[in-house]
C-alpha positions in Angstrom: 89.2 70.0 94.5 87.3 71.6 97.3 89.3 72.0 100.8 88.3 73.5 104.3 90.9 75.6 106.1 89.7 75.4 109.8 91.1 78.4 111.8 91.1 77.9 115.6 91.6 81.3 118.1 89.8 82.9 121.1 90.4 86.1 121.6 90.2 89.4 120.2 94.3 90.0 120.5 95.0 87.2 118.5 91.4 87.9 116.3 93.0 91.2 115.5 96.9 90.6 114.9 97.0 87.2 114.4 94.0 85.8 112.5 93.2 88.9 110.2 96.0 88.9 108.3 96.2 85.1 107.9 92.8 85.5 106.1 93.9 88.1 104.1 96.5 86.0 102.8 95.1 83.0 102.1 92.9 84.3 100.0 96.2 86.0 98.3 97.8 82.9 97.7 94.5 80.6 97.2 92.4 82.4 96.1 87.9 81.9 97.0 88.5 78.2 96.3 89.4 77.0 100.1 86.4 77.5 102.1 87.6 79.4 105.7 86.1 78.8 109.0 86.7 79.8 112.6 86.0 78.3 115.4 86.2 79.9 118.8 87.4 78.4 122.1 86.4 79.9 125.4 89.4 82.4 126.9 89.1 84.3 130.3 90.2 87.5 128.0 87.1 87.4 125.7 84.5 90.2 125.5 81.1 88.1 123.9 81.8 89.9 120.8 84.4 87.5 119.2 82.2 86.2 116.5 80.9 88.9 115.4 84.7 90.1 115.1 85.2 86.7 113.2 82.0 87.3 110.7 83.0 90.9 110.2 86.7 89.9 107.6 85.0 89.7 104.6 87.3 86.6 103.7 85.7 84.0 106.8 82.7 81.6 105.2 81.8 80.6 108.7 82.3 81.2 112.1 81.2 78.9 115.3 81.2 81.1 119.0 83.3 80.1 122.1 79.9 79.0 123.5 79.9 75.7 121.5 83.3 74.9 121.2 83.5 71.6 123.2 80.8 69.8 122.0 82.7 70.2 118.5 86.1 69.3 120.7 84.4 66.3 122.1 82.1 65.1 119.6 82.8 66.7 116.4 79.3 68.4 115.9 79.2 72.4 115.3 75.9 74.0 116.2 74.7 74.3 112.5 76.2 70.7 111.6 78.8 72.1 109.4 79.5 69.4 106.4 83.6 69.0 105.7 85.2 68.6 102.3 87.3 65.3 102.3 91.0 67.6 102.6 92.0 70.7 105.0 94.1 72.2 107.1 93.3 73.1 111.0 95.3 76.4 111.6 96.0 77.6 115.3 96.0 81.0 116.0 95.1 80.9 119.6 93.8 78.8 122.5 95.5 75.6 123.7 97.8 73.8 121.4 95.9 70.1 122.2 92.7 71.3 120.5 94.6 71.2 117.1 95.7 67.6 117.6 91.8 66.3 118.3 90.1 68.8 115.9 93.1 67.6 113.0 92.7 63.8 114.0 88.9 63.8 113.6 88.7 65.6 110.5 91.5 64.1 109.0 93.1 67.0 107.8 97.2 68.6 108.2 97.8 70.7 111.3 99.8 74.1 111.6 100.2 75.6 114.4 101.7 79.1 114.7 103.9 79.3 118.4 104.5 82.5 119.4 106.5 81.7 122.6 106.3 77.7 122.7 105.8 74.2 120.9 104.1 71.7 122.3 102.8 68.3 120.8 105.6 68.4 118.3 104.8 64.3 117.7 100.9 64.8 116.7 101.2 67.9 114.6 102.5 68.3 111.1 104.2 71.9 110.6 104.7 74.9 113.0 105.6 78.3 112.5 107.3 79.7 115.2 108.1 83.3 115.9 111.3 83.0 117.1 114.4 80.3 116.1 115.3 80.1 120.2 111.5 78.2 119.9 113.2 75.6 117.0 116.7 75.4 119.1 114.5 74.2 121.9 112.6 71.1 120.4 113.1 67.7 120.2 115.4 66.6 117.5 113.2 64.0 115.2 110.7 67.1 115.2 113.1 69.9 114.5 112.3 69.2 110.5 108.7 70.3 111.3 109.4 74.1 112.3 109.7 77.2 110.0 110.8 80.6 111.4 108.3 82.8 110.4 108.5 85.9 112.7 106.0 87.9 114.3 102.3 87.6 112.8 101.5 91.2 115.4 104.4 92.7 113.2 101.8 92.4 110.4 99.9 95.5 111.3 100.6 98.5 108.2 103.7 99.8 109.1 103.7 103.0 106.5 103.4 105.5 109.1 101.8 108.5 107.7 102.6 112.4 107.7 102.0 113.3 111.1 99.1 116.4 111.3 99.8 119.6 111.9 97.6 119.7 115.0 98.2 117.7 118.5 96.5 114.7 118.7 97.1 112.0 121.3 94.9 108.5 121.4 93.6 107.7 124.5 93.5 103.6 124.6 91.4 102.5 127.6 90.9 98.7 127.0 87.8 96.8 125.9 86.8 94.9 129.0 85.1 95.6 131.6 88.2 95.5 133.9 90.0 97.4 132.3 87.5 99.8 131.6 86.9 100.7 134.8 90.0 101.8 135.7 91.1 103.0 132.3 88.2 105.5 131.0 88.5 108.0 134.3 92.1 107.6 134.7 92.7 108.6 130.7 90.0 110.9 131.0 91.6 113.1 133.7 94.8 112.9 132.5 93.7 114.4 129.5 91.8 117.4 131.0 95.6 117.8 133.1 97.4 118.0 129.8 94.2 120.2 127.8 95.3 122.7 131.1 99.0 123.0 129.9 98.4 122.3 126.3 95.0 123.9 124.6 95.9 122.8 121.3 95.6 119.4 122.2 92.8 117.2 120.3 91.8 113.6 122.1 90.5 110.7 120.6 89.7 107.5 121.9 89.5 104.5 119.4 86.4 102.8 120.3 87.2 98.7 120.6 84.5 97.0 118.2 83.0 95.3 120.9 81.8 98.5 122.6 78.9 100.4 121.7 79.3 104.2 123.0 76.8 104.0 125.7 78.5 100.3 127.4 81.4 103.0 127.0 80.6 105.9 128.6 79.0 104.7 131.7 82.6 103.8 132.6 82.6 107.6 133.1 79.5 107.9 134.8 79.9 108.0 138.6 76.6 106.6 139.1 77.5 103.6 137.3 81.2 103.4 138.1 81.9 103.8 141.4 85.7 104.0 141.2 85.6 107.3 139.6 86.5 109.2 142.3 89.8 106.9 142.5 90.9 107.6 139.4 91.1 111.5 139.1 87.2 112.4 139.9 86.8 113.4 135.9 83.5 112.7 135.0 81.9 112.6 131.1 78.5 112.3 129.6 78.0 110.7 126.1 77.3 113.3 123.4 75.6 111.7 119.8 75.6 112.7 116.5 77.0 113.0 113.7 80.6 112.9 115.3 79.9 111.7 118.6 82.3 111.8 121.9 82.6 112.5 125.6 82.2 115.8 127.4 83.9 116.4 130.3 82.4 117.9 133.8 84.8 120.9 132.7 83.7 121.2 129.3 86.5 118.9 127.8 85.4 117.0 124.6 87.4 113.5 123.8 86.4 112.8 120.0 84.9 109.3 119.7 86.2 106.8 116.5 84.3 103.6 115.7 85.5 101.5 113.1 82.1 100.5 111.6 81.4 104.1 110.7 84.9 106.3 109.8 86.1 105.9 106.6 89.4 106.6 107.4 91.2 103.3 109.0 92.1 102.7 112.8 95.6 102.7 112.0 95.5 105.8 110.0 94.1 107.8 112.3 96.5 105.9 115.2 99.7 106.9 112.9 98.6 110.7 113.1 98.9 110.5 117.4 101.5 112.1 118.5 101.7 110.0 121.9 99.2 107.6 123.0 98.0 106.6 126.4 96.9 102.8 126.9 96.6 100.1 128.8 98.7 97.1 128.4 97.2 94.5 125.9 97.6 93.6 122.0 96.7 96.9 121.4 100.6 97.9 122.9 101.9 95.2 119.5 99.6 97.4 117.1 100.8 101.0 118.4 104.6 99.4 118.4 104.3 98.3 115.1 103.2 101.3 114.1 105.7 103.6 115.4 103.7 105.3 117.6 105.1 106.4 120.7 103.2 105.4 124.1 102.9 105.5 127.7 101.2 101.8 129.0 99.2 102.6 132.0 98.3 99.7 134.6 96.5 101.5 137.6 96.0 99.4 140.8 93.5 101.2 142.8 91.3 98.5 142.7 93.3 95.2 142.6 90.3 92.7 142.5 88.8 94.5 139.6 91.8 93.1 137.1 90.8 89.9 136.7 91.7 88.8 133.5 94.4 86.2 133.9 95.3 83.1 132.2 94.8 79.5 133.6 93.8 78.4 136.9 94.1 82.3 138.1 91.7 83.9 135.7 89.0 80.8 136.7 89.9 81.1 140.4 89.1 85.2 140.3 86.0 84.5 138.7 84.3 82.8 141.0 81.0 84.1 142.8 81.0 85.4 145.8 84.7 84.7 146.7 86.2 86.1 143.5 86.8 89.5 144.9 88.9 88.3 147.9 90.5 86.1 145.5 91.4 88.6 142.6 93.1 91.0 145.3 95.8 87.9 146.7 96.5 87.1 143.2 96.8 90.4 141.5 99.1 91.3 144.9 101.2 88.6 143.8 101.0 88.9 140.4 102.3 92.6 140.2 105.2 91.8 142.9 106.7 89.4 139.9 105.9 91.2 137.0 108.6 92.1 134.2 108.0 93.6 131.0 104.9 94.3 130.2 104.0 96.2 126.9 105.3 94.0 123.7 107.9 96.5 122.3 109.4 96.2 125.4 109.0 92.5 125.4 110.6 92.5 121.8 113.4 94.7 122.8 114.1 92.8 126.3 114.3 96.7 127.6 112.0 99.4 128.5 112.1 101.5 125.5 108.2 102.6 126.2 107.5 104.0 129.7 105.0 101.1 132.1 103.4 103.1 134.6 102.2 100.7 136.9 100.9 101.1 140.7 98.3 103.4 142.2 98.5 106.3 139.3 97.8 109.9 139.8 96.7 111.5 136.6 98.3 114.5 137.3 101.9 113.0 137.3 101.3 110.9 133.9 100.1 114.0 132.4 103.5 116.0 133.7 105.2 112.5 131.7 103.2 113.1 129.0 103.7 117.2 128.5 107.5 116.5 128.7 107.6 114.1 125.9 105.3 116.7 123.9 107.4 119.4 125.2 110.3 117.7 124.2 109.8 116.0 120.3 113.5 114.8 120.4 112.4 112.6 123.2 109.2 111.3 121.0 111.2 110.5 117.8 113.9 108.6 119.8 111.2 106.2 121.1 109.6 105.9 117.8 113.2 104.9 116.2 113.5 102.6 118.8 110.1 101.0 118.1 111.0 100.9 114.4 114.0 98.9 115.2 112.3 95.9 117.2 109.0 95.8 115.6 110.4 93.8 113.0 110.0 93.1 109.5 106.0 92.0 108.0 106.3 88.9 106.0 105.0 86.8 108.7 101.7 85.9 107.5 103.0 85.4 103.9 105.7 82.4 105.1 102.8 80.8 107.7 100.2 80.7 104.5 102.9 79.0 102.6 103.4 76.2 105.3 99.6 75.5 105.1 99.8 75.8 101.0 102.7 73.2 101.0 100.6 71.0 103.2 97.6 71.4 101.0 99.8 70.2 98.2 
C-alpha cells in the first residue's frame, strides 16, 4: 500500500544533520515504496537556498520552499497541489512543534516529532524521539508512554576519522550567511596570513556552504563591497577561477576553495584531514565535534548590529527596516552579556573543552592560540579525545526511523 512520509524543517542546520540522515534511512528500512516530501517553514536562520538543499538528497520525491509554507499550514494547498496517499507519517525535524499537530490533523496521518531540547504538545502527537531521557523525566505522566530516547541525530555525521595528511592543513569555517560572513571571511582570512608568517607549511581551505557561489563569497573580502574589512584585520582577497579555484590574498596568500557539487572527495573527508579548524559558531561546530576535529569557535563583535540572526521575537525585531540596526546592537549587547556555552561539544560536555573566542577579536592573538595548539600536538589530541568522548554514539537516526516504521505498521 502506497504511504507519504511528510518531513517538516527550516533550516540548513537541521537540513544537514538532522534531515539527511533521516532520509537515508528510511529508505534503508522502507525501501522506494514510501513516497518522501519536505516541506519548509520560514526560520530567521535561512539562507533562500533550502530547497535546493532539500531537492539535492537523492532520496526526497518532493520538496515545497519556506515561501509557501502557510497557505499549506492554513489551508492545506501546496503550490503544485500535491495529491496524498490515504496513510503517512508527518516527521518534524525543525520549526515549531504546533505545525506537526495541524499538518498531522489535516492529512490524517501519525506524527513524530524528534525534540532535541523539549516536548511540547505531548496530548496531539503520537510518538517523540527525544535526545535526551532528562526531556522524558520532564513530561507529563499519561504521555510519558509516547517518548523513545533516541540520542543525538547531529551525532549522525561519519565518525571514521581518517589518517591525518602529512601536510598542515587547517579549515577555515566562516559561516553561510550574510552576517556572519561579513565578519567571518576577513577575520579567518587574516588570521590565516598571521599563522602562514609563523608556519609556511601551512595549507588553508575553506569549505564553501552550498548556498554560496564563490563570487557571493568573495566579495565578503572585497573592501569595496564589505566595508568592515578594515575591522577585522585589513586582509583583503580577490577570487581566482579555474580548475581549482580559491582566494588570493593582498600578500600573495592563497586559501584553496572546496565546493561540494564539484570534489569528489566528501566534506567530511577532507574536514577529518584538518589539523585545527577555525569557525564560527553554528551546526557546523556539531559536524566538526562529531568528527573529532579539533576547533577554535570565533564570534567577533565589531559590528554588533550586523549579527542578526536570532530566534523569536529578537530575530523579527532586528530585521526591521530602517530601525533594525539600532535594534540589533541593544539586543546583541544584551544577548552576549548572558551568553553560556556556545559551540555544541561544549554544550554536550556542559564544559569548555573547545576554546569560544568571543568579543572584539584581533587576528593576530587567535593566530598566537592557534600556533600553540599546532606547536603543541599533545594539546590537539587531548581535545580531540575529549570530543570523541561527548559526541556520542550514531544510532540516532536508525531508532527515530523505527518509531515512524512502528507507526506505519
Amino acid at each position: 500500500m502506497a504511504v507519504d512520509i511528510l518531513i517538516l524543517s527550516n533550516a540548513p542546520g537541521e537540513l544537514a544533520t538532522w534531515v539527511k540522515p533521516i532520509v537515508r534511512e528510511l529508505r534503508a528500512q522502507l525501501g522506494s515504496e514510501p513516497r518522501i516530501s519536505v516541506v519548509l517553514s520560514p526560520c530567521p536562520n535561512a539562507s533562500g537556498q533550502e530547497a535546493e538543499i532539500a531537492r539535492s538528497y537523492p532520496e526526497v520525491d518532493r520538496v515545497q520552499s519556506a515561501d509557501h509554507f502557510f497557505s499549506f499550514l492554513l489551508w492545506g494547498k501546496t503550490a503544485e497541489n500535491w495529491n496524498w496517499h490515504d496513510r503517512g507519517v508527518v516527521i518534524f525535524l525543525g520549526g515549531d512543534q504546533f505545525f506537526p499537530v495541524v499538518i498531522g490533523k489535516r492529512l490524517g496521518y501519525c506524527t513524530v516529532i524528534y525534540a532535541e531540547w523539549d516536548a511540547r504538545w505531548h496530548r496531539w502527537i503520537d510518538r517523540f524521539g527525544v535526545m535526551r531521557s532528562q526531556i522524558v523525566d520532564r513530561a507529563p505522566e499519561p504521555f510519558k508512554h509516547k517518548m523513545t530516547v533516541v540520542g543525538d541525530l547531529m551525532a549522525e555525521v561519519q565518525t571514521q576519522q581518517s589518517e591525518h595528511s602529512s601536510e598542515e592543513l587547517i579549515g577555515l569555517l566562516p559561516g553561510s550567511k550574510p552576517a556572519k560572513l561579513t565578519q567571518g571571511v576577513p577575520l579567518t582570512l587574516a588570521i590565516a596570513e598571521h599563522i602562514k608568517r609563523d608556519r609556511p607549511q601551512t595549507r588553508f581551505v575553506i569549505p564553501v556552504a552550498p548556498t554560496l557561489d564563490l563570487q557571493s563569497l568573495a566579495k565578503y573580502a572585497d573592501p569595496a563591497q564589505n566595508s568592515i574589512l578594515p575591522l577585522m584585520g585589513n586582509v583583503s582577497a580577490k577570487l581566482v577561477e579555474g580548475d581549482r579555484p580559491y582566494l588570493e590574498t593582498q600578500n600573495g596568500l592563497s586559501i584553496e576553495l572546496w565546493q561540494s557539487k564539484t570534489e569528489r572527495v566528501p566534506v567530511y573527508e577532507l574536514l577529518s584531514q584538518c589539523r585545527l579548524c577555525l569557525t564560527t559558531v553554528g551546526a557546523n561546530t556539531a559536524e566538526l565535534g562529531s568528527l573529532a576535529v579539533p576547533m577554535i569557535v570565533l564570534l567577533p563583535t565589531q559590528q554588533l548590529d550586523a549579527m542578526r540572526a536570532w530566534d523569536g521575537l529578537p530575530g523579527l525585531l532586528v530585521n526591521l527596516p530602517g530601525v533594525g540596526s539600532r535594534i540589533a546592537k541593544v539586543i546583541n549587547g544584551a544577548m552576549l552579556k548572558r551568553l553560556g556555552l556556545l559551540a555544541w561539544p561544549n554544550i554536550w560536555a556542559k564544559e569548555m573543552i573547545v576554546p569560544e573566542l568571543l568579543g572584539e577579536l584581533e587576528a593576530e592573538e587567535v593566530a598566537k592560540l592557534a600556533i600553540d595548539y599546532l606547536d603543541h600536538p599533545e594539546k590537539l589530541e587531548q581535545m580531540r579525545d575529549r570530543l570523541r568522548q561527548v559526541r556520542g554514539e550514531p544510532g540516532a537516526a536508525k531508532k527515530l526511523v523505527s518509531i515512524v516504521v512502528e507507526e506505519l505498521n
